[in-house]
py3Dmol code that shows the C-alpha trace and the ligand (Angstrom):
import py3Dmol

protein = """\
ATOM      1  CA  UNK A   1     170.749 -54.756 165.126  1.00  0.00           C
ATOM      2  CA  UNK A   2     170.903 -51.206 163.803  1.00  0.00           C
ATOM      3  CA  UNK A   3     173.682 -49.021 165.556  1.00  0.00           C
ATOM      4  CA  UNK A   4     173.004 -46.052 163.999  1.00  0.00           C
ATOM      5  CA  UNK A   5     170.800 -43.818 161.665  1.00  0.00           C
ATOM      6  CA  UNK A   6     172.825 -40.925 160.300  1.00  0.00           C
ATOM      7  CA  UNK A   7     171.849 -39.122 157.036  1.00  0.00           C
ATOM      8  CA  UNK A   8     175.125 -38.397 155.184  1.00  0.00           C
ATOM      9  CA  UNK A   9     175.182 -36.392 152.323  1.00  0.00           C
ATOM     10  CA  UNK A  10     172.462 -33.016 152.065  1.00  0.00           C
ATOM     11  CA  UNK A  11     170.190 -32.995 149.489  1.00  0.00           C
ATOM     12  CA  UNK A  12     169.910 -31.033 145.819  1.00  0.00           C
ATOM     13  CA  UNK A  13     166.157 -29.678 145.927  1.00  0.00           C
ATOM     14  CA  UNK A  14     165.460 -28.924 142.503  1.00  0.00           C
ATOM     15  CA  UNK A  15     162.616 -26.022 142.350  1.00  0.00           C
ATOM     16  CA  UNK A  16     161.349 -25.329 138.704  1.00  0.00           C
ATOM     17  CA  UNK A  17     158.199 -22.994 137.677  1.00  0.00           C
ATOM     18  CA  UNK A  18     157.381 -21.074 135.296  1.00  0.00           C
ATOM     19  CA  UNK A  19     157.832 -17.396 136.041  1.00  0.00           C
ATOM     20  CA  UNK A  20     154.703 -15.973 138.166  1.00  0.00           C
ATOM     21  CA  UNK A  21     154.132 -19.297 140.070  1.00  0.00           C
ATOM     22  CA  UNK A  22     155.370 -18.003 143.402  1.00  0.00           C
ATOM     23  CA  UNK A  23     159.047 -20.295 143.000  1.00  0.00           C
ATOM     24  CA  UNK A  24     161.336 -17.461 144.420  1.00  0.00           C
ATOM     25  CA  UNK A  25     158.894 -16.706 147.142  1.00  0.00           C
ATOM     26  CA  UNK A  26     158.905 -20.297 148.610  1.00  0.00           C
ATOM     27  CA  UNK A  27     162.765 -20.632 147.915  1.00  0.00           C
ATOM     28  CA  UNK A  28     163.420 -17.428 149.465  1.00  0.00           C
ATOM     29  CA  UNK A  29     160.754 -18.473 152.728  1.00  0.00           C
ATOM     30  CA  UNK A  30     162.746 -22.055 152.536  1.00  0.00           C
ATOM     31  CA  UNK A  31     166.288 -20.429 152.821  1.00  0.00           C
ATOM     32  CA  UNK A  32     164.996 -18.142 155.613  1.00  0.00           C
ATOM     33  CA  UNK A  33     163.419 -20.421 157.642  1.00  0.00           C
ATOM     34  CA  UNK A  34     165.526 -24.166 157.625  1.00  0.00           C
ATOM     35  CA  UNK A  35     168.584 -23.250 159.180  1.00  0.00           C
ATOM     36  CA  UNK A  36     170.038 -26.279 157.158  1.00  0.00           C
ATOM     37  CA  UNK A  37     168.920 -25.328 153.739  1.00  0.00           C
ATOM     38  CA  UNK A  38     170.921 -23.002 151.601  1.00  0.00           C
ATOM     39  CA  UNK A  39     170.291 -21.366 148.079  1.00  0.00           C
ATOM     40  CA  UNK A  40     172.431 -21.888 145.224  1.00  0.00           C
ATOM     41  CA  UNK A  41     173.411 -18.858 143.225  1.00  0.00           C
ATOM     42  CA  UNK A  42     173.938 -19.417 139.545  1.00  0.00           C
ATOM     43  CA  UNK A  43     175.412 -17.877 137.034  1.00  0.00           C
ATOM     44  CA  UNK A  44     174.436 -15.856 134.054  1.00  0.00           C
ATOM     45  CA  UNK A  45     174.856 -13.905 130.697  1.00  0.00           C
ATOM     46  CA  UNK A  46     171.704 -11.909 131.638  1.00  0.00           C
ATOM     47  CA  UNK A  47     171.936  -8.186 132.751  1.00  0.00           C
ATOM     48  CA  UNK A  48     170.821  -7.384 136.054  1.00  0.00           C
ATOM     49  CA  UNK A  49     167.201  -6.570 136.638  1.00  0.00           C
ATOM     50  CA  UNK A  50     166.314  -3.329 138.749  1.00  0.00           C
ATOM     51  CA  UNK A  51     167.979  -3.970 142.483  1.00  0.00           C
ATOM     52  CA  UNK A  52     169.748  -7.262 141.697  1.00  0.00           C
ATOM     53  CA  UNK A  53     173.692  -7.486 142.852  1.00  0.00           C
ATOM     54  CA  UNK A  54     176.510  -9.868 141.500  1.00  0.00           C
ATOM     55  CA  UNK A  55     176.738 -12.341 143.895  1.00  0.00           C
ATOM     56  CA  UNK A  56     173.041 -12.191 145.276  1.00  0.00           C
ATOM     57  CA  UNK A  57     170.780 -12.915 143.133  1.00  0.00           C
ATOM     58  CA  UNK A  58     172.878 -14.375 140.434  1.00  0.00           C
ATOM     59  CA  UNK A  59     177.047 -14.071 139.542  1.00  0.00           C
ATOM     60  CA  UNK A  60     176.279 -11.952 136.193  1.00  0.00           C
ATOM     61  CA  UNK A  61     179.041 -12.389 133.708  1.00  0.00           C
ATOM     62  CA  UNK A  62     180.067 -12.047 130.134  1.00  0.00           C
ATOM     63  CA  UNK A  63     179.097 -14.421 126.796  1.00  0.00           C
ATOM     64  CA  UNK A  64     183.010 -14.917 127.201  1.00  0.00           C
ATOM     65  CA  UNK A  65     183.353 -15.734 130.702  1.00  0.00           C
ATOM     66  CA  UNK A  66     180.520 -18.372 130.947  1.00  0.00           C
ATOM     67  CA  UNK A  67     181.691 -19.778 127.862  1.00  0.00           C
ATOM     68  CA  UNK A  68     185.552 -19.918 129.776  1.00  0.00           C
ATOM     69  CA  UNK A  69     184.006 -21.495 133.089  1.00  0.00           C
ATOM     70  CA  UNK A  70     181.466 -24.061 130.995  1.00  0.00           C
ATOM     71  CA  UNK A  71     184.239 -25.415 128.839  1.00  0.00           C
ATOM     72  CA  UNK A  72     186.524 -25.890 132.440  1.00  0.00           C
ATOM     73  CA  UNK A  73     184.032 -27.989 133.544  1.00  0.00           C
ATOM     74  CA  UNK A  74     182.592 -25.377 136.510  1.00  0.00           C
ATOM     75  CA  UNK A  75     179.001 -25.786 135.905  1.00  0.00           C
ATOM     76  CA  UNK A  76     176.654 -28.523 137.343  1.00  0.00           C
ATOM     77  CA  UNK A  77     174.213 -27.830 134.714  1.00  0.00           C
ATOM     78  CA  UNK A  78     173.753 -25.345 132.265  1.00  0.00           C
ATOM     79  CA  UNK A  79     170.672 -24.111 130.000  1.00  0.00           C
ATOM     80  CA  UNK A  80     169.749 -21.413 127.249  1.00  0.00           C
ATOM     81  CA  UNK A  81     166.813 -19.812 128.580  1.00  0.00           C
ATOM     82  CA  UNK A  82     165.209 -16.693 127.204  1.00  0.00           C
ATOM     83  CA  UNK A  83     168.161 -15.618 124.902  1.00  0.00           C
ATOM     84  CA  UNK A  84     170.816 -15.890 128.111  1.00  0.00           C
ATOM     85  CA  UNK A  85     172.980 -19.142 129.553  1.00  0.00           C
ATOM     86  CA  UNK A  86     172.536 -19.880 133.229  1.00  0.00           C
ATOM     87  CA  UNK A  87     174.800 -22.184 134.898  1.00  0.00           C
ATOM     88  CA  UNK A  88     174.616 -24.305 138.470  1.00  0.00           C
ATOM     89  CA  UNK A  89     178.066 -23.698 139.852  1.00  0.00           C
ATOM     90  CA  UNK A  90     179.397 -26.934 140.974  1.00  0.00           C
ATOM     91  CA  UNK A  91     182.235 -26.208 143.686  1.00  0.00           C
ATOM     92  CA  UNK A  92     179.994 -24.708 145.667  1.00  0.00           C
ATOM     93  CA  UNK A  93     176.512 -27.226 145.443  1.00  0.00           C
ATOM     94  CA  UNK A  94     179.276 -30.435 145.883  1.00  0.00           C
ATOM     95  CA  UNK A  95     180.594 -28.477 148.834  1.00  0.00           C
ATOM     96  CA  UNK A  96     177.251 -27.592 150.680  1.00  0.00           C
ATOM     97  CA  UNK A  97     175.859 -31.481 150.007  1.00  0.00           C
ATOM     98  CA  UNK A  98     179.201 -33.120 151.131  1.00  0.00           C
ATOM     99  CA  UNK A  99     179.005 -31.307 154.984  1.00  0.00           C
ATOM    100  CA  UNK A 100     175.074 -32.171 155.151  1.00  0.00           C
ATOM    101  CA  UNK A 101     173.380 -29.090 153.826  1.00  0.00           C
ATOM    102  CA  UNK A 102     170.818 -28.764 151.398  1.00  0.00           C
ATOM    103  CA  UNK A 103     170.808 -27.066 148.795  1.00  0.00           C
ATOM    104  CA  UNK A 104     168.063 -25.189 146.980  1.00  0.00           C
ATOM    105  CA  UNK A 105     168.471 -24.812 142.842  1.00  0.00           C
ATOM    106  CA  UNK A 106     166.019 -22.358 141.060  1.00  0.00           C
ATOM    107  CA  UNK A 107     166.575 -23.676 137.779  1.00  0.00           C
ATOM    108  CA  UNK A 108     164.603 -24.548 134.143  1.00  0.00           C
ATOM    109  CA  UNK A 109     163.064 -28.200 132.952  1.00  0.00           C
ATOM    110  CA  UNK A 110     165.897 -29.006 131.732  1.00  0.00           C
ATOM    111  CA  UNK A 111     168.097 -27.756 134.041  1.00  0.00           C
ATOM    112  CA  UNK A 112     166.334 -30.049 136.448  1.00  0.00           C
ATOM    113  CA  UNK A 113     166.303 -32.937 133.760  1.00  0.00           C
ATOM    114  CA  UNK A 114     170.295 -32.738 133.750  1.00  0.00           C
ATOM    115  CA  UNK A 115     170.834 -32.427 137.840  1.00  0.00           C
ATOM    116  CA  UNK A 116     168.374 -35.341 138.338  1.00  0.00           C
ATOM    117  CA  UNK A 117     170.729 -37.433 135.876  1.00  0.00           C
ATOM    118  CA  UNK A 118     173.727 -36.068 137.733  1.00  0.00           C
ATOM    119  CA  UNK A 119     172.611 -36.889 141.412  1.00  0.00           C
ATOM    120  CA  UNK A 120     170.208 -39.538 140.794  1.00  0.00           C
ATOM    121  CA  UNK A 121     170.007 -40.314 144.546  1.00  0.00           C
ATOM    122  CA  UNK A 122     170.838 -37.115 146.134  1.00  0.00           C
ATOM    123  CA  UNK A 123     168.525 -35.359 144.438  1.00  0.00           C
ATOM    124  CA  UNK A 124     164.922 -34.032 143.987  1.00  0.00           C
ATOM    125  CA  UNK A 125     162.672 -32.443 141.549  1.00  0.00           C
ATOM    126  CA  UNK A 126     159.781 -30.196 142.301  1.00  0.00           C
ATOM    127  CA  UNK A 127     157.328 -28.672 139.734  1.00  0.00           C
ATOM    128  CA  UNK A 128     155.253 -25.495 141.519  1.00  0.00           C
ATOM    129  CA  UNK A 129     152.115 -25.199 139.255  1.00  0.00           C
ATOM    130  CA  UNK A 130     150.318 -22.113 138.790  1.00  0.00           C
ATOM    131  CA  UNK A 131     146.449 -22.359 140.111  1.00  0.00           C
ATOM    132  CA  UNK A 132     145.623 -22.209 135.938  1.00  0.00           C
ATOM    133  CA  UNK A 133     147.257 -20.753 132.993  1.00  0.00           C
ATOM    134  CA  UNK A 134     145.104 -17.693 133.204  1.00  0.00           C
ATOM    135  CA  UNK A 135     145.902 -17.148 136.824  1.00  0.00           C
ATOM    136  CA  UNK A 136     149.802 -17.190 136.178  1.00  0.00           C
ATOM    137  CA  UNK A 137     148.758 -14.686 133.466  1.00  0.00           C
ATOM    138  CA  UNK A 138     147.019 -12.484 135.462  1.00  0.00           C
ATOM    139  CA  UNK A 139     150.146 -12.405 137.966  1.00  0.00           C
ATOM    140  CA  UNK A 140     152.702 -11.769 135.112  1.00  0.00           C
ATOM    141  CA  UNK A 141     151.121  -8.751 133.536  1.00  0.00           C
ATOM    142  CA  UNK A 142     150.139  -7.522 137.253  1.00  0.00           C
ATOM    143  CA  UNK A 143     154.032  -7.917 138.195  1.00  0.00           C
ATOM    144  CA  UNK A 144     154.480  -5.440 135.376  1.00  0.00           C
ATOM    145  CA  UNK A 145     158.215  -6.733 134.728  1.00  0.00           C
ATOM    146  CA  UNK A 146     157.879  -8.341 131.032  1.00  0.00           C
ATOM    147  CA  UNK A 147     156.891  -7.030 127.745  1.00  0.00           C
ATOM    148  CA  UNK A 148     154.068  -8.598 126.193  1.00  0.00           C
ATOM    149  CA  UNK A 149     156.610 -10.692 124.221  1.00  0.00           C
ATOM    150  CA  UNK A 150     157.942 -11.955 127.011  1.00  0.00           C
ATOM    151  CA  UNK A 151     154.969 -12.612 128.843  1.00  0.00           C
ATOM    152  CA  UNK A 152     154.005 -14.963 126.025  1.00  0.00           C
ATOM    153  CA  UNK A 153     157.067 -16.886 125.546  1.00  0.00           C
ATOM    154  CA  UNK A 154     157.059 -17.560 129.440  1.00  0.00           C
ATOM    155  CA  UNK A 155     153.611 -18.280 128.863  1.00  0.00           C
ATOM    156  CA  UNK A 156     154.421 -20.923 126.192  1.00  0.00           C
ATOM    157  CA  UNK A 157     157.670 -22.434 128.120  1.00  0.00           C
ATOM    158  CA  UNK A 158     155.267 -22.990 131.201  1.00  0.00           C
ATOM    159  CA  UNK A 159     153.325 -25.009 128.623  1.00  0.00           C
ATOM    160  CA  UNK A 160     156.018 -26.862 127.425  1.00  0.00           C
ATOM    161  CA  UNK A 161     156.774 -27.327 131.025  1.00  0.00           C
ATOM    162  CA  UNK A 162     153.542 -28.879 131.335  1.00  0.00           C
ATOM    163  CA  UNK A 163     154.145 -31.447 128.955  1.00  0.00           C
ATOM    164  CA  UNK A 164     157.328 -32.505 130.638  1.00  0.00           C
ATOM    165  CA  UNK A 165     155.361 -32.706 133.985  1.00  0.00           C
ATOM    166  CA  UNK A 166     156.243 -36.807 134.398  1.00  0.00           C
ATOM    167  CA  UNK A 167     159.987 -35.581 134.425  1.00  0.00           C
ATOM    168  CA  UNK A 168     159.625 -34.504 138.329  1.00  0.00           C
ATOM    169  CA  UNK A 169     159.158 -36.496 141.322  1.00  0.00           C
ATOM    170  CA  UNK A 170     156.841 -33.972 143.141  1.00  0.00           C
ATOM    171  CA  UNK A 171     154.156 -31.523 141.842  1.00  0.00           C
ATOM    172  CA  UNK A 172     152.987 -28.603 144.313  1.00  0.00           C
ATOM    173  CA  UNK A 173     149.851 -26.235 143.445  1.00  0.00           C
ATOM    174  CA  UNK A 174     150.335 -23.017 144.671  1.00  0.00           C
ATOM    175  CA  UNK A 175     147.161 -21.727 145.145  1.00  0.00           C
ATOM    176  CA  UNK A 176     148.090 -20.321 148.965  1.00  0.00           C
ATOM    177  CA  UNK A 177     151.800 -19.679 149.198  1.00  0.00           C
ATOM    178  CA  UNK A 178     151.957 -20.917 153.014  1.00  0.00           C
ATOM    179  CA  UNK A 179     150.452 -24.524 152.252  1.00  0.00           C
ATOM    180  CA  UNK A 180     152.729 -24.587 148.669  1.00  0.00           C
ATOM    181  CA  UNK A 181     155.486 -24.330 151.230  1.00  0.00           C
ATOM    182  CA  UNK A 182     154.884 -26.821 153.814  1.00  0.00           C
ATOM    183  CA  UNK A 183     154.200 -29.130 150.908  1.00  0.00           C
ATOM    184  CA  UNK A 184     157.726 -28.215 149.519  1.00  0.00           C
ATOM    185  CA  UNK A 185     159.149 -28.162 153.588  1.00  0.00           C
ATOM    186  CA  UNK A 186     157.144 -31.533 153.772  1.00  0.00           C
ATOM    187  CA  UNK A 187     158.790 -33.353 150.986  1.00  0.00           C
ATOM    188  CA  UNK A 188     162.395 -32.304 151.719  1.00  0.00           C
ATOM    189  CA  UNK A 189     161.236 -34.124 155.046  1.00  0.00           C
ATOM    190  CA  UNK A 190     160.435 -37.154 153.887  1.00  0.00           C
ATOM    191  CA  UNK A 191     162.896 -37.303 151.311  1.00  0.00           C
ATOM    192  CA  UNK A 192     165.498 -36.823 153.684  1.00  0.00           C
ATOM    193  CA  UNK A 193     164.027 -39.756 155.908  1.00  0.00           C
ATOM    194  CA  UNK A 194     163.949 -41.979 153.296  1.00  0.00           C
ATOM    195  CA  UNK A 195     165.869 -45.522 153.968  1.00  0.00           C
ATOM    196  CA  UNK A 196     168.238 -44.947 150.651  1.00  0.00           C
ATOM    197  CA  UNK A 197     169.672 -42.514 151.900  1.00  0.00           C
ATOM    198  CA  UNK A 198     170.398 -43.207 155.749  1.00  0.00           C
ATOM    199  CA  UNK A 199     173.609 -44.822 156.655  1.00  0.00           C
ATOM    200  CA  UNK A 200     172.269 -48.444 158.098  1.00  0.00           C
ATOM    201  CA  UNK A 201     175.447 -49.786 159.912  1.00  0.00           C
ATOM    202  CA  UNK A 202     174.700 -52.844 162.168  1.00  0.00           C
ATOM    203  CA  UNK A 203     177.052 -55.147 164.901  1.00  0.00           C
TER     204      UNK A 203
END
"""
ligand_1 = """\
24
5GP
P 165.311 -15.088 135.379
O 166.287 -14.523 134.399
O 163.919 -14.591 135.151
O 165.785 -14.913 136.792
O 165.257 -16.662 135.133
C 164.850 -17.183 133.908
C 164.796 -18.691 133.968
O 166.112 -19.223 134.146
C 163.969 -19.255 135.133
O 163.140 -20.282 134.606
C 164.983 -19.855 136.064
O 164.478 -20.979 136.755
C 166.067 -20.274 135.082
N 167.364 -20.405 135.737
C 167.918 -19.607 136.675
N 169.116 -20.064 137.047
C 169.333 -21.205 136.337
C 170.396 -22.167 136.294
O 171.411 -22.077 136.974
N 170.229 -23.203 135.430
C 169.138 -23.360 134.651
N 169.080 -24.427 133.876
N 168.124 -22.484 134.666
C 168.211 -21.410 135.502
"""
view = py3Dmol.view(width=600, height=400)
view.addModel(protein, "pdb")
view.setStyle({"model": 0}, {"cartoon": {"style": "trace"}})
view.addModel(ligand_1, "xyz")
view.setStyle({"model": 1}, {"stick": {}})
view.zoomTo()
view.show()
């Protein structure tokens, strides 16, 4: 007979988009919201945009020091995106998952490519799609934060995305930003009740 149902370990919610789709604002609603859900900040070589503080947003750091903390063995994952590394930290995502929490990443495809090979059962990937290519072009040059060279290339990596689509376990439209997040808040649900990953124990 089954004693007990507990759910162990928290679970890695991987959250990729191309830029424009609406990822931070459902991360950011996710974070506020689930009392049990945290964010996990990751490091970069990028300057910081407009209000953005170390720490917040993103640790910012040097070419040198990422280089220093990748070769110890500090990140999770780690990509080249737009001309700049990013990193996962690891202490921090192995710390949140080991007391029950779970943790949000905002990272690239193949950022979420390496964390679903990392955590192949605590883990899971989420693609937010645009409405249509056009649409997620509208919102870029409306957001008025890119040059028109970088509009394109994030037009062509959401693309490229696109082809990699079969990579993720769970694709959410975001046509309406409220339903794209109960679909996310939905999913995290029934990940989390999913048989693998309760602890069955029996007398
Ligand atoms: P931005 O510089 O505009 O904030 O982010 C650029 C891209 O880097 C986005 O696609 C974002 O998802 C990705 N990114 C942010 N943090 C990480 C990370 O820690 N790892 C990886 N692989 N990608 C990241």
């Amino acid at each position: 007979m089954v004693s007990s149902l507990g759910v162990s370990r928290g679970l890695v919610v991987v959250v990729c988009a191309p830029s424009g789709a609406g990822k931070t604002s459902i991360c950011k609603k996710l974070v506020s919201e689930c009392a049990d859900v945290v964010f996990s900040i990751s490091a970069t070589t990028r300057s910081p945009r407009g209000v953005e503080k170390h720490g917040q947003e993103y640790f910012f750091m040097s070419k040198e020091e990422f280089s220093r903390a990748s070769s110890a063995g500090e990140f999770l994952e780690q990509s080249f995106v737009f001309g700049n590394f990013y990193g996962t930290p690891k202490a921090s995502v192995e710390r949140y998952i080991e007391c029950g929490m779970d943790v949000v990443l905002d990272v690239d495809c193949d950022g979420a490519r390496q964390i679903s090979s990392a955590y192949p059962s605590d883990s899971v990937t989420i693609y937010i799609f645009p409405p249509s290519i056009e649409e997620l072009a509208n919102r870029l040059v409306s957001r008025n934060e890119n040059s028109a060279d970088e509009i394109e290339r994030r037009l062509k990596d959401a693309e490229l995305c696109v082809a990699n689509l079969s990579l993720f376990d769970y694709i959410v439209v975001n046509d309406n930003l409220q339903k794209a997040y109960e679909d996310v808040k939905s999913i995290i649900r029934a990940e989390k009740l999913k048989t693998s990953r309760r602890e069955l124990s029996s007398y």
